[in-house]
N, CA and C atoms as a LAMMPS dump frame, in Angstrom:
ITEM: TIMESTEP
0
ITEM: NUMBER OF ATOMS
123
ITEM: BOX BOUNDS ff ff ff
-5.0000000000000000e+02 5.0000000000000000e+02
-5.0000000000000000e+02 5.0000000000000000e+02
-5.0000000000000000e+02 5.0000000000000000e+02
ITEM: ATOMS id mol type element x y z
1 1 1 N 262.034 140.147 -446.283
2 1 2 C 263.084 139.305 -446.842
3 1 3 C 263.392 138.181 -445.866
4 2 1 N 263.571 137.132 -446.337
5 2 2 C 263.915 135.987 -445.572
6 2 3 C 265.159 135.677 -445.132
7 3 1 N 265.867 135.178 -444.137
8 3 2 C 267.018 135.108 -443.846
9 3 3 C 267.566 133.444 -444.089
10 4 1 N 266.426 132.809 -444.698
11 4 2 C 266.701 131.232 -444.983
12 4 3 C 267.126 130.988 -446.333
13 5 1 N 267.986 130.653 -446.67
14 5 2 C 268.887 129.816 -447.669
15 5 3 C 267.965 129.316 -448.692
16 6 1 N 267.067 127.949 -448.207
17 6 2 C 266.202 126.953 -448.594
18 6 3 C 264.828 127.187 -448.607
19 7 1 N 263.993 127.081 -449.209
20 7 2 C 262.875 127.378 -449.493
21 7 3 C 262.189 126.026 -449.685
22 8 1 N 261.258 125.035 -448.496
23 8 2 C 260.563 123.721 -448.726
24 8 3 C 259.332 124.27 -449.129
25 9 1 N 258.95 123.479 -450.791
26 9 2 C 257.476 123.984 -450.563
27 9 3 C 256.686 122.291 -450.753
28 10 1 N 255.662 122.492 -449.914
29 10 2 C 255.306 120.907 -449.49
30 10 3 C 253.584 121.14 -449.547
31 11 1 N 253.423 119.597 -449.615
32 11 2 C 251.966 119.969 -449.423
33 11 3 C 251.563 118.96 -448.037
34 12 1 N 250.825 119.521 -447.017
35 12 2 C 250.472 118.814 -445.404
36 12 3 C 251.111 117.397 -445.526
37 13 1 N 250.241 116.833 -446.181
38 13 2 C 249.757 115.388 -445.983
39 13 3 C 251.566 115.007 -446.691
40 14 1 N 252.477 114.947 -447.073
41 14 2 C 252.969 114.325 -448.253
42 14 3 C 254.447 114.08 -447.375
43 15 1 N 254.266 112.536 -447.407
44 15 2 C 255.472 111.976 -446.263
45 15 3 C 256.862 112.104 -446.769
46 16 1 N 256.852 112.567 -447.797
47 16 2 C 258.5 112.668 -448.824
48 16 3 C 258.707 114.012 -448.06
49 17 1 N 257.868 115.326 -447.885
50 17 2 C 258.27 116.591 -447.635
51 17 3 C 258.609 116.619 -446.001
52 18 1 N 257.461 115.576 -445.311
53 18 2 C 257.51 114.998 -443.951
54 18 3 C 258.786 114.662 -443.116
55 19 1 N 259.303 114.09 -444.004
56 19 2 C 261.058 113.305 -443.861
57 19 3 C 262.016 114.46 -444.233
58 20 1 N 261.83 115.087 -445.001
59 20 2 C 262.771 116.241 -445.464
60 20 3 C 262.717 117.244 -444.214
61 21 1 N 261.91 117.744 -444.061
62 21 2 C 261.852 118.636 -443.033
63 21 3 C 262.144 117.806 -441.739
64 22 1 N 262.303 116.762 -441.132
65 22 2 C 262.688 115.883 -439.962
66 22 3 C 264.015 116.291 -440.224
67 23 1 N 264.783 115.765 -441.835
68 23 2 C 266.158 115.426 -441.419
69 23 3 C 266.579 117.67 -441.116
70 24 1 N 266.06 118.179 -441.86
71 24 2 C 266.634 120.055 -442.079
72 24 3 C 266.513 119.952 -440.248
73 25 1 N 264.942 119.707 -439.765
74 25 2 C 265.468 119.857 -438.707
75 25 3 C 266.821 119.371 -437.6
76 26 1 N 266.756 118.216 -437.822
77 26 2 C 267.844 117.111 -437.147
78 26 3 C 269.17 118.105 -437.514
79 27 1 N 269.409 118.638 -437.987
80 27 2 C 270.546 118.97 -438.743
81 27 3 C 270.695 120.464 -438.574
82 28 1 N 269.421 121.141 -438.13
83 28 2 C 269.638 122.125 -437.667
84 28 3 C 269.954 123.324 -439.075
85 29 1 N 269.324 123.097 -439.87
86 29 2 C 269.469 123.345 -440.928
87 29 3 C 267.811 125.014 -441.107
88 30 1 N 268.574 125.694 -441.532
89 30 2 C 267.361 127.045 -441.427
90 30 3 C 266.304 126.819 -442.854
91 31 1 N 264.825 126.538 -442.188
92 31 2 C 264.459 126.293 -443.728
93 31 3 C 262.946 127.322 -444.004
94 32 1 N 262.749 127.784 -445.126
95 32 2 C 261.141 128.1 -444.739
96 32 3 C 260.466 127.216 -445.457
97 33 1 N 258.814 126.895 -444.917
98 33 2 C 258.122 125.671 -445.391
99 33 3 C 257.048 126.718 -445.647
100 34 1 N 256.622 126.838 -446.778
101 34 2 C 255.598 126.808 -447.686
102 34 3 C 254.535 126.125 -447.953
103 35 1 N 253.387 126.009 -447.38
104 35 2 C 252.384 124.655 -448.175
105 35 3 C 251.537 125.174 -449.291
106 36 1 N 251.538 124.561 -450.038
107 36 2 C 250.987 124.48 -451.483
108 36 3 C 249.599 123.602 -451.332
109 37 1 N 248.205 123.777 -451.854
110 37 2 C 247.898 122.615 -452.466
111 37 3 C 247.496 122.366 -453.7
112 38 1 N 247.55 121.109 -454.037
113 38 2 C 247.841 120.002 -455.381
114 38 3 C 246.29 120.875 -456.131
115 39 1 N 246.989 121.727 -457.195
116 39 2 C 245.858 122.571 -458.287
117 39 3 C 245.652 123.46 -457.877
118 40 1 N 246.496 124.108 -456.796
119 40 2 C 246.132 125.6 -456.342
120 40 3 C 247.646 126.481 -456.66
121 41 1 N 247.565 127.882 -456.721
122 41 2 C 248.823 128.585 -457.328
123 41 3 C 248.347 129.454 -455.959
């Protein structure tokens, strides 16, 4: 079980998820990051 709130699911390359996870960090914010890729389950 996870103890994080937020759940990022991102894929490597993708500068929108890039910036999101900058500011969770900056902010100190608890997150888990997930990578996905684009046509994969």
């Amino acid at each position: 079980m996870s103890t994080c709130d937020l759940t990022l699911i991102s894929h490597p390359l993708c500068p929108f998820v890039q910036r999101s996870a900058i500011v969770l960090l900056e902010k100190n914010v608890l997150f888990e990051r997930v990578n996905r890729l684009i046509g994969k389950t």
